[in-house]
Structures are given as C-alpha cells and as structure tokens.
N, C-alpha and C positions, 0 to 999 in steps of 0.2 A: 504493500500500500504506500506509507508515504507521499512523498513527492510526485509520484508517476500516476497513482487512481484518482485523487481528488480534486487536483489540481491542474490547469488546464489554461495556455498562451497566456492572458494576462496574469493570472490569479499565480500561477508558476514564477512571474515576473514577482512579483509582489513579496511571493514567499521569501526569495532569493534576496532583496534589498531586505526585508527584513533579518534576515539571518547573516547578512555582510554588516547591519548595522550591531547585532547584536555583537559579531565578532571585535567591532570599532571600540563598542563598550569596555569588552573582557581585556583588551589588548590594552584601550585605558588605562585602566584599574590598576594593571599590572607595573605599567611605568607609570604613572602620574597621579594613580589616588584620586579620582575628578578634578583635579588642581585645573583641569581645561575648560570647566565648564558642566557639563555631563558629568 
C-alpha cells in the first residue's frame, strides 16, 4: 500500500513535499535546535 494505492499524480506530489519538509525539520533539529526559525 503506501505511497503506490492511495495516492495518485497530484496527491503523490503533495505526499513527497511533505515528507522533504518533514526531513528539512529532522535535519534542523539536528544542527541548529530551531535556532532558524522552525
């Protein structure tokens, strides 16, 4: 299931930016403790 039944051209697009932002977040964290804002 995942990524491949549910989700479909846009909705696919959408997952993806969410899941590149959530990575922006973890990577954050990691160096900078929200010190950026977020």
């Amino acid at each position: 299931m995942g990524y491949g039944g549910g989700y479909g051209g846009q909705n696919s697009m959408f997952v993806l930016i969410v899941v590149l932002f959530i990575l922006l977040i973890i990577v954050g964290t990691n160096y900078g403790g929200f010190s950026g804002g977020y």
